[in-house]
C-alpha distance (Angstrom), angle and dihedral (degrees) to the residues before:
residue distance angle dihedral
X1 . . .
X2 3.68 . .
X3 4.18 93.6 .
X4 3.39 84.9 48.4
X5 4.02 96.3 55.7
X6 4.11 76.9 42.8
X7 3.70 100.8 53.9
X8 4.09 87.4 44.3
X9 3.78 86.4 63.0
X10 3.16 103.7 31.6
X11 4.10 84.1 52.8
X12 4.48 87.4 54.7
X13 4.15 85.5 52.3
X14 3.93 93.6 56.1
X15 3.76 99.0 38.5
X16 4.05 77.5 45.8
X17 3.53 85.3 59.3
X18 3.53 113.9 28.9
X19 4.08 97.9 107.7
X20 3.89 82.1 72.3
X21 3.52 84.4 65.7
X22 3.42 104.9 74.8
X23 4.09 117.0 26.1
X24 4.07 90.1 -125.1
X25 3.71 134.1 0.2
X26 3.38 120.7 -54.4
X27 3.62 112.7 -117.6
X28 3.88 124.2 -162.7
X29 3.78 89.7 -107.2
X30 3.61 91.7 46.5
X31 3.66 82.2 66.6
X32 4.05 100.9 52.8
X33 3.78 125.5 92.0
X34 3.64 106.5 -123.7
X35 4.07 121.3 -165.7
X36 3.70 97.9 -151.3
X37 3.89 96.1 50.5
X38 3.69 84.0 49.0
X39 3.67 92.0 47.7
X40 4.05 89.2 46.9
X41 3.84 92.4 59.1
X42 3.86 98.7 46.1
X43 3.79 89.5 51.6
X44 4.25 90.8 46.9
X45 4.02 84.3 48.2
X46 3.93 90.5 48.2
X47 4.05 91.0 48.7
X48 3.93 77.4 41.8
X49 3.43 94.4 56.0
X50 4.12 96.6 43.7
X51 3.71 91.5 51.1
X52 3.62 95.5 53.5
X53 4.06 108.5 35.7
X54 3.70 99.4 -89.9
X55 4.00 93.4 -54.5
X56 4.11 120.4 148.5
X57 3.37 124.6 -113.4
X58 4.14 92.1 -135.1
X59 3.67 146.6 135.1
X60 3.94 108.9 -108.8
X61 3.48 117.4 -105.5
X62 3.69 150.5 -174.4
X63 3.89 116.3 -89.3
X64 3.82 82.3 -132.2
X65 3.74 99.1 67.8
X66 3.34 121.4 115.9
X67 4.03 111.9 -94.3
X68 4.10 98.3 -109.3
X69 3.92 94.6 42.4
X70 3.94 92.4 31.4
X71 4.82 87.7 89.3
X72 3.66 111.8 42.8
X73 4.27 109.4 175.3
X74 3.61 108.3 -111.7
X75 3.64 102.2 -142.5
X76 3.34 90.8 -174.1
X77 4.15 74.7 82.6
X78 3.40 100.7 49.3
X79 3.44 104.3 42.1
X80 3.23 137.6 112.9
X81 3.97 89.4 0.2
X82 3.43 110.1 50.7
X83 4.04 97.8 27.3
X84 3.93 135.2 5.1
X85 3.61 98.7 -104.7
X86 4.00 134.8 -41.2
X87 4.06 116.9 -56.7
X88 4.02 120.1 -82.3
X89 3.70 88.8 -107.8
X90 3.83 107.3 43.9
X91 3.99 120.8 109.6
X92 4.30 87.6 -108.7
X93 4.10 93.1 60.2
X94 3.73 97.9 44.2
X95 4.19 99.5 -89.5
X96 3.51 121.7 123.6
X97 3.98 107.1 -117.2
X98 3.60 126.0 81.8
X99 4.18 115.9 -140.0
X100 3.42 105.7 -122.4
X101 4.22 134.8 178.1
X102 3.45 118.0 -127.9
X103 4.28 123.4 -172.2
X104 4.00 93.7 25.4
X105 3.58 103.7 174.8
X106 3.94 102.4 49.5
X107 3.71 105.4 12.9
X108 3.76 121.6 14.3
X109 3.94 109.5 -147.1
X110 3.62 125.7 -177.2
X111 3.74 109.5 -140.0
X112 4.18 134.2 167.4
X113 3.77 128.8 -109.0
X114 3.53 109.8 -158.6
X115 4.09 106.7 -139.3
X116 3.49 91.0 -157.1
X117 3.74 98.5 82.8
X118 4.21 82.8 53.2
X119 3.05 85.0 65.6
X120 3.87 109.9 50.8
X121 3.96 78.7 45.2
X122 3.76 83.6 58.2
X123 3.56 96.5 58.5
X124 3.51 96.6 42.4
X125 3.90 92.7 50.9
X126 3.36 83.7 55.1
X127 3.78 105.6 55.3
X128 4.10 78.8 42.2
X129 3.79 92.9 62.5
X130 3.79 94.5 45.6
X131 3.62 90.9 53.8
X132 3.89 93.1 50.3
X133 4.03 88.7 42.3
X134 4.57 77.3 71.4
X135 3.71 112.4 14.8
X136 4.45 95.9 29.5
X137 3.67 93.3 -147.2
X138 3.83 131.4 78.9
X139 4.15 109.8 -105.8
X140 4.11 91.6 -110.4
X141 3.60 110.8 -168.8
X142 4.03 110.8 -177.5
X143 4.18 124.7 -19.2
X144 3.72 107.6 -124.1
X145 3.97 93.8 -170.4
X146 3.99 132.4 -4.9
X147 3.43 109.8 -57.8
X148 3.64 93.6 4.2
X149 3.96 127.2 103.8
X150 3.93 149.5 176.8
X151 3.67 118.9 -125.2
X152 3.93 127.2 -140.5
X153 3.31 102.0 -127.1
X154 3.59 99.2 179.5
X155 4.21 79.1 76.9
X156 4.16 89.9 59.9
X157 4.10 90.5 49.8
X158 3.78 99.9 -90.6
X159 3.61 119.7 151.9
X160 3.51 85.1 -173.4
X161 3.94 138.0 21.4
X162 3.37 108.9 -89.7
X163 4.02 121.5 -123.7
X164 3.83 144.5 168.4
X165 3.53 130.9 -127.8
X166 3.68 114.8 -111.5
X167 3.49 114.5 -121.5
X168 4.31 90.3 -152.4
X169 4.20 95.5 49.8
X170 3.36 111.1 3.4
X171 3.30 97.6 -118.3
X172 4.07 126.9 139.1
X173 3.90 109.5 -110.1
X174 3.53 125.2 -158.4
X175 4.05 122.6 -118.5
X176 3.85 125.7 -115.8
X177 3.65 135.4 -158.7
X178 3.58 125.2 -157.5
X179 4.58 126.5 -152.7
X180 4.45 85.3 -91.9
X181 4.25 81.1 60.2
X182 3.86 87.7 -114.0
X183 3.81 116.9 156.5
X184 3.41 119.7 -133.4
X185 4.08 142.3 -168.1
X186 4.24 112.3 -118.5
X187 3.12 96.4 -135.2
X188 4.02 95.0 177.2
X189 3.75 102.8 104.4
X190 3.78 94.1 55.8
X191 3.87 86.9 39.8
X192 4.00 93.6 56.7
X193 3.57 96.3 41.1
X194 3.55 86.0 63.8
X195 3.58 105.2 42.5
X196 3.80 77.7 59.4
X197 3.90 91.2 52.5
X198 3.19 115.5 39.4
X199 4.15 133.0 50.9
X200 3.76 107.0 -107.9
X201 4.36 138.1 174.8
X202 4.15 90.7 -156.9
X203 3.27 121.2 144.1
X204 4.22 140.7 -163.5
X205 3.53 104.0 -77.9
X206 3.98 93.7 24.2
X207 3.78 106.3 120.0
X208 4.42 93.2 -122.0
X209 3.84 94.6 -165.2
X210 3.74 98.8 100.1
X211 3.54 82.2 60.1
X212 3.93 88.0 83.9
X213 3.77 90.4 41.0
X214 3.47 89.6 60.3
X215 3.81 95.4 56.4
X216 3.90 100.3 34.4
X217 3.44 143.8 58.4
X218 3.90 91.0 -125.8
X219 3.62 138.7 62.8
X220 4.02 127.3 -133.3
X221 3.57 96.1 -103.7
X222 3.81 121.6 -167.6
X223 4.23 90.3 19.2
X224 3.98 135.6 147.9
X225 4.01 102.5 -134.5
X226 4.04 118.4 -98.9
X227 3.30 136.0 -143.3
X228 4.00 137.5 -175.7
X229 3.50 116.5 -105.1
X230 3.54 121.2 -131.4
X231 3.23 114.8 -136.9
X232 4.51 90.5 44.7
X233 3.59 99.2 17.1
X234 3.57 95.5 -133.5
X235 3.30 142.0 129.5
X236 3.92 120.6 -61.5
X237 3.59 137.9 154.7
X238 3.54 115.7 -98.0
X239 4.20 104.1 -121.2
X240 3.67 127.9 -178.5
């Protein structure tokens, strides 16, 4: 009972604080992916690019990071000379998407990471921590690959499984923690939909998540890598 009491207040401090998530209020078309403020930024980080040598105008970053959250646009860089001021709908004006680059070293892309799914993460984490605070371990329920596990949820106060809202279909996708008790994004629905869709030359052991990149405004943010599995050709993650 006492991570419950916890969580409760813990719950009261973040709603508390939640304005400070977002610079201004978020508006409903603060929350829509547009193409042509997409389009504007790639073409003030290619003028970016050409007037400084083929440099990046992003926020410095561990080498760690994960891949799609590893070049977020410093607008700071791009602004006011090479556009007015950041897009509606990025993180800096209130919107709930972060501008990211994708394929840095040959092709520089600009891409959106919607900060929505951090925050369902966030909650989750949090119930996770509580839990651990009393029991020390995660509440696995069944591994689905090496390293890579279920959680019963029902033991962190869920009525129902958790999920986020994927920013490529729509669709609700499960969570996933791995043995470090890092939550991740199942990105596996999305994934197989597409291997179904589109024409593709992957192959088992070929990390298939730019594959949605490719065909999307958005990245996969806060994913495991996949791979196709050779004997189905769907969807699995990529283990080591």
């Amino acid at each position: 009972m006492r991570w419950i009491v916890r969580f409760m207040i813990s719950c009261l401090i973040v709603l508390s604080l939640s304005g400070c998530l977002y610079p201004k209020e978020r508006l409903k078309q603060n929350q829509i992916p547009y193409e042509d403020q997409v389009a504007a930024v790639q073409s003030a980080v290619d003028q970016y690019r050409k007037a400084t040598g083929g440099l990046l105008p992003i926020k410095t970053r561990d080498m760690k990071t994960p891949i799609y959250q590893k070049y977020p646009i410093d607008f700071n860089k791009l602004v006011p000379r090479y556009m007015q001021e950041p897009p509606g709908n990025a993180y800096e004006s209130g919107g709930v998407f972060q501008y990211v680059i994708v394929d840095a070293e040959k092709n520089p892309t600009v891409k959106l990471l919607d900060l929505r799914l951090a925050e369902r993460i966030r909650d989750l984490k949090l119930r996770l921590q509580m839990y651990r605070d009393d029991h020390r371990y995660p509440p696995f329920k069944k591994m689905i690959a090496p390293g890579v596990f279920t959680l019963d949820y029902k033991k962190l106060g869920y009525e129902e499984p958790p999920h986020a809202v994927s920013p490529f279909s729509g669709n609700n996708l499960p969570f996933v923690i791995d043995g470090n008790g890092e939550i991740y994004i199942d990105y596996r629905i999305d994934l197989y939909n597409a291997l179904k869709k589109e024409k593709h030359h992957y192959r088992p052991g070929d990390d298939i998540r730019d594959m949605l990149v490719k065909h999307s405004l958005f990245v996969p943010a806060y994913s495991l890598p996949y791979t196709i599995d050779a004997k189905t050709n769907e969807p699995v993650f990529l283990t080591k």
